[in-house]
GUMI-955848 format. One record per residue (C-alpha): residue in one letter; x, y, z. Coordinates in steps of 0.5 Angstrom, whole numbers, padded with zeros to 4 digits, m for minus. Layout:
// residues N
<aa=A, c1=X, c2=Y, c3=Z>
...
//
This chain:
// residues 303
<aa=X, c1=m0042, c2=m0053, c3=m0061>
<aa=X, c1=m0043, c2=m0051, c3=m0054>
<aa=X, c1=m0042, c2=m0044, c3=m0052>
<aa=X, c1=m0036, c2=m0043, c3=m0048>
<aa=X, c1=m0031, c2=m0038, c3=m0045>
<aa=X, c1=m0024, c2=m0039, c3=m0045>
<aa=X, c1=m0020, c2=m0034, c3=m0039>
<aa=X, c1=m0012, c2=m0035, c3=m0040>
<aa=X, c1=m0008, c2=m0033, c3=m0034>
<aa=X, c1=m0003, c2=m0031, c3=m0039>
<aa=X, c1=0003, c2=m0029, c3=m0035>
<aa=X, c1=0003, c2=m0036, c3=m0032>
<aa=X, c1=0004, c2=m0039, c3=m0039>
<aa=X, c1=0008, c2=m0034, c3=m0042>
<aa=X, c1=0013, c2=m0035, c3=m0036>
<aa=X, c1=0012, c2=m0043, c3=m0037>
<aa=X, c1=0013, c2=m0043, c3=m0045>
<aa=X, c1=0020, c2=m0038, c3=m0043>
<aa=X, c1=0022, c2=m0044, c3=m0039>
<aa=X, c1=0020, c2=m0050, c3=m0042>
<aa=X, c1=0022, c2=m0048, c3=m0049>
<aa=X, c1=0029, c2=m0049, c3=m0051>
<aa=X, c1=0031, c2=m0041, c3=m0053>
<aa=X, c1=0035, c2=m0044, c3=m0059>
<aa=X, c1=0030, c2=m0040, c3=m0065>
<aa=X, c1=0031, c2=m0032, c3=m0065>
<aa=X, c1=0028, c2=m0026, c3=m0070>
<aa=X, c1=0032, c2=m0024, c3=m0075>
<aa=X, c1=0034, c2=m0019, c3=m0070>
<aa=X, c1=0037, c2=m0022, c3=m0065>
<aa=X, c1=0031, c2=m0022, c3=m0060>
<aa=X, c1=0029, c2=m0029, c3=m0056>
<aa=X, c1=0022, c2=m0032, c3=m0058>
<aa=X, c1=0021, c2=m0038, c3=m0054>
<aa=X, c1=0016, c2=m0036, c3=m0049>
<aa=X, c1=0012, c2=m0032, c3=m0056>
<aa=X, c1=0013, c2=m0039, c3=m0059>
<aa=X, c1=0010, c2=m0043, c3=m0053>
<aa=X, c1=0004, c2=m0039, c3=m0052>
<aa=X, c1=0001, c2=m0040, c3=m0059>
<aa=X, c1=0003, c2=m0047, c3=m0059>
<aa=X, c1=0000, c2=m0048, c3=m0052>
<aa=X, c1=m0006, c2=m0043, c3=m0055>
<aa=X, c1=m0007, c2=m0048, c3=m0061>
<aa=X, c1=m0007, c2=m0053, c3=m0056>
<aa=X, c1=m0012, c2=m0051, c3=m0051>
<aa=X, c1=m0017, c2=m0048, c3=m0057>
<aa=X, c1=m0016, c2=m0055, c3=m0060>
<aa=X, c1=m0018, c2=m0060, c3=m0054>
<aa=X, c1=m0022, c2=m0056, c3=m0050>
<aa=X, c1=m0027, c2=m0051, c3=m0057>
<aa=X, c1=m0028, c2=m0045, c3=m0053>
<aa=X, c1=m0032, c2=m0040, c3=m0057>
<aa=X, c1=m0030, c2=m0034, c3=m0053>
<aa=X, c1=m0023, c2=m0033, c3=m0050>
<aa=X, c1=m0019, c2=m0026, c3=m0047>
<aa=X, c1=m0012, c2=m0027, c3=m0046>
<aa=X, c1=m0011, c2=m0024, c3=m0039>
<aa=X, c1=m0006, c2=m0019, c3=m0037>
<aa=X, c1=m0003, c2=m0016, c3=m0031>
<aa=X, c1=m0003, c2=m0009, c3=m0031>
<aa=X, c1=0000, c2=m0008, c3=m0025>
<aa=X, c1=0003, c2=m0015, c3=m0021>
<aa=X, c1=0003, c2=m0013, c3=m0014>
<aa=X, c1=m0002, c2=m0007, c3=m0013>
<aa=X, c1=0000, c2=m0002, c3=m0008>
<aa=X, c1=m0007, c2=m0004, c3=m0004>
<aa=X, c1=m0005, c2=m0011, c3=m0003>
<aa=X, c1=0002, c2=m0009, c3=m0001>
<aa=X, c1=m0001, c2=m0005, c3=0004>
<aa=X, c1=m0005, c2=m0010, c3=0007>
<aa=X, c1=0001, c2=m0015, c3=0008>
<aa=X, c1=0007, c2=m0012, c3=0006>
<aa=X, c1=0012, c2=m0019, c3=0004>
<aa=X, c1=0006, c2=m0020, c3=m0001>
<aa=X, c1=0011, c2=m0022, c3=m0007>
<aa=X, c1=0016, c2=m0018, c3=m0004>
<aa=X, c1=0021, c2=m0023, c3=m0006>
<aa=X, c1=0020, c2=m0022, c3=m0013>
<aa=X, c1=0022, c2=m0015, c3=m0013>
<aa=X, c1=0029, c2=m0013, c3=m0017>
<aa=X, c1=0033, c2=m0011, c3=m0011>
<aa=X, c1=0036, c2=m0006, c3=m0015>
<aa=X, c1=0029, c2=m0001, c3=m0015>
<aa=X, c1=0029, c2=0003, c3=m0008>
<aa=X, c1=0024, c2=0009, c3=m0010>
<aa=X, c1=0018, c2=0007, c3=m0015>
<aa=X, c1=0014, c2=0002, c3=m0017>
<aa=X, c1=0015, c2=m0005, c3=m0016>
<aa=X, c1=0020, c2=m0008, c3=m0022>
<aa=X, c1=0018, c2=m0015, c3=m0022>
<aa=X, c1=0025, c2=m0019, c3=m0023>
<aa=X, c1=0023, c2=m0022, c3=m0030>
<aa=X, c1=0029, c2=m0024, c3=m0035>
<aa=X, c1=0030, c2=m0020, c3=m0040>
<aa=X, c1=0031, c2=m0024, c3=m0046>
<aa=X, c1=0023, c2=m0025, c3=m0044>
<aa=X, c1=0021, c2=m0018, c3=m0043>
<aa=X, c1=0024, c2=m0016, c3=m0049>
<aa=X, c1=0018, c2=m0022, c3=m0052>
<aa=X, c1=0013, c2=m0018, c3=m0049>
<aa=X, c1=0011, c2=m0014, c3=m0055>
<aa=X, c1=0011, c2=m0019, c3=m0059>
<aa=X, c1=0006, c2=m0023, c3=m0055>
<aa=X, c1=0002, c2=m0017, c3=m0055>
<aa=X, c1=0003, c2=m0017, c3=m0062>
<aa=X, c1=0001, c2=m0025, c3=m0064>
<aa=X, c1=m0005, c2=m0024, c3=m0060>
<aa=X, c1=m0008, c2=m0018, c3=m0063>
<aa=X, c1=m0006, c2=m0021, c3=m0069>
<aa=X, c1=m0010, c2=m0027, c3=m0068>
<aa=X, c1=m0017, c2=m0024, c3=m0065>
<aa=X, c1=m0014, c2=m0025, c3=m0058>
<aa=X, c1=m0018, c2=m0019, c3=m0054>
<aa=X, c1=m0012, c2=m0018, c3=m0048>
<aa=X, c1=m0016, c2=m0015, c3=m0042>
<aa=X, c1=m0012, c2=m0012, c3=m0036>
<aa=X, c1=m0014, c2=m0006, c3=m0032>
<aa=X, c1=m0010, c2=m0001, c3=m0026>
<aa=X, c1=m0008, c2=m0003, c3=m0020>
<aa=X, c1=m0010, c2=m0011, c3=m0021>
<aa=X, c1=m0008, c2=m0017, c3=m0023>
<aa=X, c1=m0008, c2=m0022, c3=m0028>
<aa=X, c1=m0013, c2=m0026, c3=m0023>
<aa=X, c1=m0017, c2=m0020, c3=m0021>
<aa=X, c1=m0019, c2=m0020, c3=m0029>
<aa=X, c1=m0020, c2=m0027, c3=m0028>
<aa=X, c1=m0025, c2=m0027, c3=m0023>
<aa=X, c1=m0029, c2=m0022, c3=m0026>
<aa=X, c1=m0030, c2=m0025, c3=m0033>
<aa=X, c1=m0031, c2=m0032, c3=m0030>
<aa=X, c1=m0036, c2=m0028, c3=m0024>
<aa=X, c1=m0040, c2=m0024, c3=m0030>
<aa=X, c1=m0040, c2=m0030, c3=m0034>
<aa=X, c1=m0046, c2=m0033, c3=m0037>
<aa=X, c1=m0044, c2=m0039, c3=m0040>
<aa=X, c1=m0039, c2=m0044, c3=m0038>
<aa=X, c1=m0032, c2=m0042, c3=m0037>
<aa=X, c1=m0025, c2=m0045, c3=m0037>
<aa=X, c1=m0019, c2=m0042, c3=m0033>
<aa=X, c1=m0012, c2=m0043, c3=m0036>
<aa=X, c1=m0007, c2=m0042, c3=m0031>
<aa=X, c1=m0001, c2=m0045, c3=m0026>
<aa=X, c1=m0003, c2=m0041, c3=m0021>
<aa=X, c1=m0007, c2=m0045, c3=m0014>
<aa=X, c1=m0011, c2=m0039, c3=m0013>
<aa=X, c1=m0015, c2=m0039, c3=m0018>
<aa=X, c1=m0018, c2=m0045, c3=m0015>
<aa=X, c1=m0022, c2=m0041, c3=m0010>
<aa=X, c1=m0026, c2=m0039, c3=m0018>
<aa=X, c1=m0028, c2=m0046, c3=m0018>
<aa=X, c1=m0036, c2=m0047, c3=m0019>
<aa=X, c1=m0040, c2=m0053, c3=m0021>
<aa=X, c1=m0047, c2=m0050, c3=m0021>
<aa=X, c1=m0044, c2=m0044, c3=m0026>
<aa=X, c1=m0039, c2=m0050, c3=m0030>
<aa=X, c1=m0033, c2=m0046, c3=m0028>
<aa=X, c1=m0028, c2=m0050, c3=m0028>
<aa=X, c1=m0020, c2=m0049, c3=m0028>
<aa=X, c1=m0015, c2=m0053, c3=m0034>
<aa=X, c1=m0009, c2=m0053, c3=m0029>
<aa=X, c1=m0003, c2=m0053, c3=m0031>
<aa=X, c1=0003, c2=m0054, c3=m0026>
<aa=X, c1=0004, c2=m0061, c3=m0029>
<aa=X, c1=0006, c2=m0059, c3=m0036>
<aa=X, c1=0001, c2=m0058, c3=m0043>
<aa=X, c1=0002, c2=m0065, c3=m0044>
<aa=X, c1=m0001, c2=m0066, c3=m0037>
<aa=X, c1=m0007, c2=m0061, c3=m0036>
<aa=X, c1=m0011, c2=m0062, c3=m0030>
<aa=X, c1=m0019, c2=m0061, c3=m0030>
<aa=X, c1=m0020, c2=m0058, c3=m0023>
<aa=X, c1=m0027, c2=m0058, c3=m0021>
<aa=X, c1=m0030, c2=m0058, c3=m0014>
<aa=X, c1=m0028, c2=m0065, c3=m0013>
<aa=X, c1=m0021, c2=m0064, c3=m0015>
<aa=X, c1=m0020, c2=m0059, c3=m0010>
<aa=X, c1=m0023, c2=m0063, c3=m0004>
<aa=X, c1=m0019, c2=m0069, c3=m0006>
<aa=X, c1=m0013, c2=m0066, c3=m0007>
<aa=X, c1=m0014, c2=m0061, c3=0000>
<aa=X, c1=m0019, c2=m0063, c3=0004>
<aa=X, c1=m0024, c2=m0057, c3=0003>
<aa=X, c1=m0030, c2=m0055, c3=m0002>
<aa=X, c1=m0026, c2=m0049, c3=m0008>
<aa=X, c1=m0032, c2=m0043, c3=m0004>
<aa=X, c1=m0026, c2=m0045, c3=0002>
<aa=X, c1=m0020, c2=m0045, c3=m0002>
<aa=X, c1=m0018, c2=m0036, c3=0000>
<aa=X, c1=m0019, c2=m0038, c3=0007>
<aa=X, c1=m0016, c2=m0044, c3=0007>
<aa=X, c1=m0010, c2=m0040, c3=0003>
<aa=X, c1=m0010, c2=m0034, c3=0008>
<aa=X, c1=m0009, c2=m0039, c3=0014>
<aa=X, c1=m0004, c2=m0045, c3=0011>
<aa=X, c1=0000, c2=m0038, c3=0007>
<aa=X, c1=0004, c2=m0039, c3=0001>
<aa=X, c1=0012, c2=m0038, c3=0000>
<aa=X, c1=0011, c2=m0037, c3=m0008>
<aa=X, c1=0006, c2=m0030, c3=m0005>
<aa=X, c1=0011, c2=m0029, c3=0000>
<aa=X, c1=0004, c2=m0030, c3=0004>
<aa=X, c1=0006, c2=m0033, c3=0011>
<aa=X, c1=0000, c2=m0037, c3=0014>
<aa=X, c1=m0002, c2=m0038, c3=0022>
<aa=X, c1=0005, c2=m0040, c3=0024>
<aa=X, c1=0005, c2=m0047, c3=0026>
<aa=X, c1=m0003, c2=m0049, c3=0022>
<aa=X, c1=m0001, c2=m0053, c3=0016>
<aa=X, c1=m0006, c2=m0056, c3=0010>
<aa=X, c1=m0008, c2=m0061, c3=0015>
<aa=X, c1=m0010, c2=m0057, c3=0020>
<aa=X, c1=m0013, c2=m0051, c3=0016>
<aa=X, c1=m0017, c2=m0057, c3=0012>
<aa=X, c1=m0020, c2=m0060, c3=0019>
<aa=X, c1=m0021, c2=m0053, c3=0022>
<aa=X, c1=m0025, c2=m0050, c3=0015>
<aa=X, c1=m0029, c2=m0058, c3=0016>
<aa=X, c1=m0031, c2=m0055, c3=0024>
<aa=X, c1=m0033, c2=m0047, c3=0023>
<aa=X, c1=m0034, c2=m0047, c3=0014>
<aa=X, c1=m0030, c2=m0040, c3=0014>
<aa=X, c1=m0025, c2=m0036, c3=0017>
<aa=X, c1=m0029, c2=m0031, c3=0020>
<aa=X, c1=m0033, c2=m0037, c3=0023>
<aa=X, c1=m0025, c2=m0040, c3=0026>
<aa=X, c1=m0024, c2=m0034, c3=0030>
<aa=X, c1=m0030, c2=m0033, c3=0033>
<aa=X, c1=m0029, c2=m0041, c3=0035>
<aa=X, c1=m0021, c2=m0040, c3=0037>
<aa=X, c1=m0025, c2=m0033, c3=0041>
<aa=X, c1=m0030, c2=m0038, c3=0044>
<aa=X, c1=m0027, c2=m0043, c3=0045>
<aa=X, c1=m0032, c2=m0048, c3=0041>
<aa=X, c1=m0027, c2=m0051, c3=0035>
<aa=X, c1=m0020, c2=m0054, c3=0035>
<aa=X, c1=m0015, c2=m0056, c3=0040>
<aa=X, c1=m0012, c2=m0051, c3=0045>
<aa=X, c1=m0006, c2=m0050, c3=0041>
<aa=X, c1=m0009, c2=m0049, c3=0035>
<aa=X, c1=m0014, c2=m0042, c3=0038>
<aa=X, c1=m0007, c2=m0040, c3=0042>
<aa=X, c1=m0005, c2=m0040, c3=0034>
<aa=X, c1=m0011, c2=m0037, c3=0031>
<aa=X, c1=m0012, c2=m0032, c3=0037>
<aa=X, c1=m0004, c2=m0029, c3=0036>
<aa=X, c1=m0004, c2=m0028, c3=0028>
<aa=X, c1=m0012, c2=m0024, c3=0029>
<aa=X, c1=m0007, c2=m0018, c3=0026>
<aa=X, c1=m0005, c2=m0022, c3=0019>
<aa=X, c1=m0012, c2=m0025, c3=0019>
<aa=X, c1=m0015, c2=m0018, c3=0019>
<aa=X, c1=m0011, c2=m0017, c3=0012>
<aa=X, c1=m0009, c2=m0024, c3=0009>
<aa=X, c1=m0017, c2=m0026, c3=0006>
<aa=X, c1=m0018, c2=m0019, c3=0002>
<aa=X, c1=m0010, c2=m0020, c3=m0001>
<aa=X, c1=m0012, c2=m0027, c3=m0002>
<aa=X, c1=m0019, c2=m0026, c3=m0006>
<aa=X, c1=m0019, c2=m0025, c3=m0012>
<aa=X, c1=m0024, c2=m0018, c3=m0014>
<aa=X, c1=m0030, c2=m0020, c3=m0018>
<aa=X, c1=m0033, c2=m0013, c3=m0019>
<aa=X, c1=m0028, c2=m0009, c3=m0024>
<aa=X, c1=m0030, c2=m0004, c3=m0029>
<aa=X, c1=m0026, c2=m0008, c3=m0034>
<aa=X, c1=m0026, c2=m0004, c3=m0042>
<aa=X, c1=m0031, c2=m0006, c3=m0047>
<aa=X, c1=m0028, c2=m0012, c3=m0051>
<aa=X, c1=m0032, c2=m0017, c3=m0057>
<aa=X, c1=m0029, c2=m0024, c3=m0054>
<aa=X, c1=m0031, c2=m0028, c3=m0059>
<aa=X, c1=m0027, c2=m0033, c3=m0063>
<aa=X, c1=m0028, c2=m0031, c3=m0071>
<aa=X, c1=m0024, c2=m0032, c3=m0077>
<aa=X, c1=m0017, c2=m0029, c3=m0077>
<aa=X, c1=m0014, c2=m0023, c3=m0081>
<aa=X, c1=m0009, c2=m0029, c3=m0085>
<aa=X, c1=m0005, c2=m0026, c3=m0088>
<aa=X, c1=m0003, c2=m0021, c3=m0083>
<aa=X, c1=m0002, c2=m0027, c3=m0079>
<aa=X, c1=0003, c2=m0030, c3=m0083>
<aa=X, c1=0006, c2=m0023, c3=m0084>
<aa=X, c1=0007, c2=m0022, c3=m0077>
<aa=X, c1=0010, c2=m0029, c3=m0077>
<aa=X, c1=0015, c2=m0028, c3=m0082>
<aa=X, c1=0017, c2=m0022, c3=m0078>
<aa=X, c1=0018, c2=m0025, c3=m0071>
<aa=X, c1=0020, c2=m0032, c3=m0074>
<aa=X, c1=0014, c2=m0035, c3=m0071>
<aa=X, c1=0014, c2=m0040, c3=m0076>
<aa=X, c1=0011, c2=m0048, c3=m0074>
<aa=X, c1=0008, c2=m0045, c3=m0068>
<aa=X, c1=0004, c2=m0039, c3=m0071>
<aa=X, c1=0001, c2=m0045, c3=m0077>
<aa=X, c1=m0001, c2=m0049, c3=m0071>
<aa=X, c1=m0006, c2=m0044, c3=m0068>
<aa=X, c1=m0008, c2=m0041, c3=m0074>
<aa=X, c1=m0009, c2=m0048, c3=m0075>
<aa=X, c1=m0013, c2=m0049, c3=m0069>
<aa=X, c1=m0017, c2=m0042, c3=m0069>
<aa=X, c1=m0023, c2=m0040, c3=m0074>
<aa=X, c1=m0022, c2=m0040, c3=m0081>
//
């Protein structure tokens, strides 16, 4: 079996689980366990098609990290909880899932399952650091379009999108991103800065949209390259350097909040997928009322 690692964007599938599976099994607590459910049947399902070797679920330590706050300050402001003036960020998740947190936590300890997250950083920062320090071909789980800047042909980094639904899943590679937007994955941070993205509370160049930014990106190759044709007059229609030229204060910030980082001193951790502890497995399930969807992904992972 070819060595692969799998990289999860784990909060984009417990989120979708959350949402797409009917909360009607509780734990003999009383606790919902939708969302824990739908991630191991979404776990054994990705292991099963795609055999990765190796697989990290990553975690978001920290959401919405001051620094990028900072830099743009409507940057995923509308997910914060209204209600919190002072300290940090809360970010509005519900709480018959909150309160299935630590049992997801739990299930992918139980499985083998290294979870990796650090401060001040999120879940895709993980993301770009283990793919970027990846030495063998990796697989990006998520929902998220950002993660798409991650792409790579020549190093076999590709993402398994799921904005369609686990009975959809995309395989997005170079050609994929510029069928669908017009421009190379190496582009796609700069082509988010500029077309901005209401689900970040990112707001783009206003009056630049897809088209625009895609055609811009296909004259000058990079943002910087944009300013300096908009500054020069070289590239463009007059509109677009006027547009370019007055957003010059959002696009001194939008590409550092945008890309990813790729360099964090992550904790050590063995992301190699071995045979799994059965028994507590089954007892964890039992606890929790896991049931079907733990015998799946203990189906599906080493025995």
């Amino acid at each position: 079996m070819t060595d692969r690692l799998m990289l999860l964007d784990t909060a984009s599938l417990y989120f979708r689980a959350f949402y797409g599976v009917p909360d009607k099994v509780k734990a003999p607590d009383g606790t919902s366990v939708n969302a824990a459910r739908g991630l191991l049947d979404m776990v054994a399902k990705l292991v099963t098609t795609y055999e990765p070797t190796r697989l990290v679920a990553c975690w978001d330590d920290d959401w919405r990290p001051a620094w990028r706050v900072d830099l743009l300050p409507s940057y995923k402001a509308h997910r914060v909880v209204e209600a919190v003036a002072t300290g940090p960020d809360v970010e509005e998740v519900p709480d018959p899932l909150e309160a299935q947190l630590p049992v997801i936590r739990a299930a992918l300890e139980v499985l083998g399952i290294p979870i990796s997250g650090t401060s001040d950083h999120e879940a895709d920062d993980v993301i770009g650091t283990l793919a970027t320090r990846a030495d063998v071909p990796v697989d990006i789980v998520t929902g998220d379009r950002d993660l798409f800047q991650l792409v790579d042909d020549d190093r076999g980094i590709r993402v398994v999108y799921t904005a369609r639904g686990m009975s959809n899943l995309e395989i997005v590679d170079d050609a994929a991103v510029v069928s669908k937007y017009g421009v190379h994955a190496a582009q796609y941070a700069d082509f988010a800065a500029l077309r901005g993205d209401p689900s970040d509370g990112l707001p783009g160049v206003a009056g630049i949209g897809e088209k625009s930014a895609a055609s811009l990106l296909a004259a000058c190759a990079t943002l910087d390259g944009i300013r300096a044709a908009a500054a020069d007059g070289s590239a463009g229609t007059p509109a677009q350097r006027a547009k370019i030229l007055a957003a010059s204060d959002y696009l001194d910030v939008a590409p550092t909040v945008v890309r990813v980082a790729r360099d964090l001193d992550l904790a050590p951790f063995d992301d190699r997928l071995r045979p799994v502890d059965h028994d507590a497995a089954v007892a964890l399930a039992d606890t929790w009322n896991l049931g079907s969807s733990m015998t799946r992904v203990l189906a599906a992972l080493p025995r």
